[in-house]
C-alpha positions in Angstrom: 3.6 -22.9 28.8 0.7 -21.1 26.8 -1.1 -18.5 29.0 -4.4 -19.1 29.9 -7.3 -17.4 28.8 -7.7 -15.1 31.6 -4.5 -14.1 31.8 -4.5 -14.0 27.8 -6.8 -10.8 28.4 -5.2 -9.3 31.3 -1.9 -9.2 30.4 -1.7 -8.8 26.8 -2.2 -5.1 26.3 1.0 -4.1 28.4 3.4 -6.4 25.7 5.8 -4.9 24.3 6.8 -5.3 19.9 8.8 -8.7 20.5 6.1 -11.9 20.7 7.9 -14.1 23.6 7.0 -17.4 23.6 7.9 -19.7 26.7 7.4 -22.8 24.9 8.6 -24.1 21.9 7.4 -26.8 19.2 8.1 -29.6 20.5 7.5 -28.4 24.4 10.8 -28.1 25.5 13.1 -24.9 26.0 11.8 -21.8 25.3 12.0 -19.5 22.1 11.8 -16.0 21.2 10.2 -14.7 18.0 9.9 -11.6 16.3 6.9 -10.9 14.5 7.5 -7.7 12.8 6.8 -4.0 14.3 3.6 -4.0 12.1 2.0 -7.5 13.0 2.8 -6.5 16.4 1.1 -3.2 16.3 -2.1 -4.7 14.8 -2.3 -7.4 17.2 -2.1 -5.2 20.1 -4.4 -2.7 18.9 -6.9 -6.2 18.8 -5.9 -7.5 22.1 -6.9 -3.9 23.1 -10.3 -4.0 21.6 -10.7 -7.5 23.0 -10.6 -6.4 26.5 -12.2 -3.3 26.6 -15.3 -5.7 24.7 -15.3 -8.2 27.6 -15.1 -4.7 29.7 -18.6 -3.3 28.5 -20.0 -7.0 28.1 -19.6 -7.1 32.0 -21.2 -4.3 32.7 -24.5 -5.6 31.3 -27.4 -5.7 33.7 -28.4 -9.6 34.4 -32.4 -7.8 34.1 -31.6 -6.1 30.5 -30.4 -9.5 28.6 -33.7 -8.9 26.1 -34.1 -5.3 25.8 -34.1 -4.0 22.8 -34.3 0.0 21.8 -36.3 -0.4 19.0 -34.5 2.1 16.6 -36.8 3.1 13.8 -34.3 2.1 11.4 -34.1 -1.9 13.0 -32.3 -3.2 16.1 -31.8 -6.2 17.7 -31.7 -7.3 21.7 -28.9 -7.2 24.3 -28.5 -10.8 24.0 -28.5 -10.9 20.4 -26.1 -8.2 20.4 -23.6 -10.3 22.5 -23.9 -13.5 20.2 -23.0 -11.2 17.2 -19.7 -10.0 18.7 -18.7 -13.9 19.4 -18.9 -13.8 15.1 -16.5 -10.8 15.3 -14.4 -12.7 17.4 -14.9 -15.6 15.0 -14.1 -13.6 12.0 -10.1 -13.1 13.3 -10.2 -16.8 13.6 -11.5 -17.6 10.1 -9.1 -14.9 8.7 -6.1 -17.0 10.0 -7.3 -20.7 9.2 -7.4 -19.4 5.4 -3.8 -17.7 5.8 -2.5 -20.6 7.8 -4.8 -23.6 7.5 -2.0 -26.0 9.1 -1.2 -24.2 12.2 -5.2 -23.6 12.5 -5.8 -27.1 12.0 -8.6 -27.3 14.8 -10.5 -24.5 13.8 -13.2 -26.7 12.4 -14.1 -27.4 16.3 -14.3 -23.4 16.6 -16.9 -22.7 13.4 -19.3 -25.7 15.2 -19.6 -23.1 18.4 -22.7 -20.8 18.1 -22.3 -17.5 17.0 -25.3 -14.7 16.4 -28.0 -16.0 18.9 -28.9 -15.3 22.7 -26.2 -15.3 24.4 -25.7 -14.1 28.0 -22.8 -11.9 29.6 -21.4 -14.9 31.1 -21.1 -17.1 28.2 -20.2 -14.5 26.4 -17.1 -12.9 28.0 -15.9 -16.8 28.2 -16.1 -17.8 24.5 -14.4 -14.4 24.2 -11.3 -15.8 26.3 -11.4 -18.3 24.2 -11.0 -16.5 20.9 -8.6 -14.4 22.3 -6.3 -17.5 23.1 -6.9 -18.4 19.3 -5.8 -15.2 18.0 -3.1 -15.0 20.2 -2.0 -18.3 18.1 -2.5 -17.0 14.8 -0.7 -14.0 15.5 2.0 -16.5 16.4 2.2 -17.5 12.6 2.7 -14.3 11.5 5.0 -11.9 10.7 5.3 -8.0 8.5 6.4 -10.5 5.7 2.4 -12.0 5.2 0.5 -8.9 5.3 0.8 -8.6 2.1 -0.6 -11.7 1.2 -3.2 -12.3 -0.7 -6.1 -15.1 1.2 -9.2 -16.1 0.0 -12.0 -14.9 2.1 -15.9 -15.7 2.1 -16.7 -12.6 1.0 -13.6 -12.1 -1.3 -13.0 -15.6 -3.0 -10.3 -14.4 -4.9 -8.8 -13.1 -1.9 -7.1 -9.9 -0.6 -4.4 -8.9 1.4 -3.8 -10.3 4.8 -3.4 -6.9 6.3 -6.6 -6.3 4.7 -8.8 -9.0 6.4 -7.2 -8.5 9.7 -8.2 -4.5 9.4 -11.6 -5.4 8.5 -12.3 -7.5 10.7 -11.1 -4.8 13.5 -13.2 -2.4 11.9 -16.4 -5.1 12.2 -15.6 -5.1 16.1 -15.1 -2.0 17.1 -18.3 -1.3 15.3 -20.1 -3.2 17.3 -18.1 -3.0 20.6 -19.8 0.8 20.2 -23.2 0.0 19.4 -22.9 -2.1 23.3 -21.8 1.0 24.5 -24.8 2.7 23.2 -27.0 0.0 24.3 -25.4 0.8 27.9 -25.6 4.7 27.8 -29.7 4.1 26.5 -29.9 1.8 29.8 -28.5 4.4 32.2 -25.4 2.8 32.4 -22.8 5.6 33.5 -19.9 4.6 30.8 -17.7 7.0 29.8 -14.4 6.9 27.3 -12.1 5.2 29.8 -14.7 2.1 28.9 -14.4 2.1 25.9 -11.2 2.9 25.0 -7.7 2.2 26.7 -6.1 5.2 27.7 -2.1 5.3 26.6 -0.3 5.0 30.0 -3.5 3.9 31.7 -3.1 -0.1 33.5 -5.6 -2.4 31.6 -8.7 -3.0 34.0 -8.7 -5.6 36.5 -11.7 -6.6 35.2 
């Protein structure tokens, strides 16, 4: 049975370096597939930067959706801030419909979701669920044997390596998963490390 979205989050970050599926093609029996130490290692380090984003996303004020620091050098809103981390999410998604456009057959329905506007905490940390469970299934598809790769990108229409994309797009997130936590510490959130990063050894939140 595929997990569900909130236990997608919850769980994921205590797996191990084996991907364990309980289901298998065609529904029946069970399988167990080995993805490669290094796919592994990358999608954990995601799944970890996944749930520490729907961590600080929670901890948004319901009264601070719209405020904006107004940084000299440009800035956007709270809520605008939240739509552009759904296109992070959205950019792991894209990466893996161009590596493995048959298994990703449905991501049409994912690029007609809005990404980049207002967005509040709510709908937010749900479309992030979402994504996660999409992820989850690309990462599925892949093993230390595609990193290498090369895929066409939007950016890169000749393409680079797989292990590439994947690393930008991690980079792209956890960029913005800290300029949230900024946003927080300017609004007298008291964050600290443990919100923003996962401690080795330290349970994933209950959030």
């Amino acid at each position: 049975m595929i997990q569900a979205p909130d236990a997608y989050l919850k769980a994921s970050v205590t797996c191990g370096y084996a991907t364990i599926n309980n289901y298998s093609s065609n529904g029946t029996g069970a399988c167990i597939r080995l993805a490669g130490p290094i796919v592994e290692s990358i999608h954990l380090k995601i799944r970890e930067q996944i749930e520490r984003t729907a961590h600080l996303i929670r901890l948004v004020p319901s009264d601070k959706i719209g405020w904006d620091p107004r940084l000299p050098q440009g800035s956007c809103d709270v809520g605008h801030l939240l739509g552009h981390l759904l296109d992070c999410m959205a950019g792991f998604c894209a990466v893996f419909h161009a590596a493995f456009p048959q298994q990703f057959a449905n991501f049409s329905e994912l690029q007609s979701l809005p990404v980049n506007h207002f967005c509040r905490p709510e709908e937010a940390v749900s479309r992030i669920r979402e994504y996660a469970v999409h992820i989850g299934q690309g990462f599925d598809s892949c093993t230390d044997n595609d990193l290498p790769r090369v895929v066409p990108s939007v950016f890169v229409p000749q393409g680079e390596p797989l292990a590439t994309l994947l690393l930008g797009n991690l980079e792209h997130l956890i960029n913005h998963k800290y300029q949230l936590f900024f946003y927080l510490k300017l609004l007298g959130i008291p964050v600290t490390s443990r919100d923003i990063y996962l401690w080795r050894g330290t349970p994933a939140s209950p959030d």
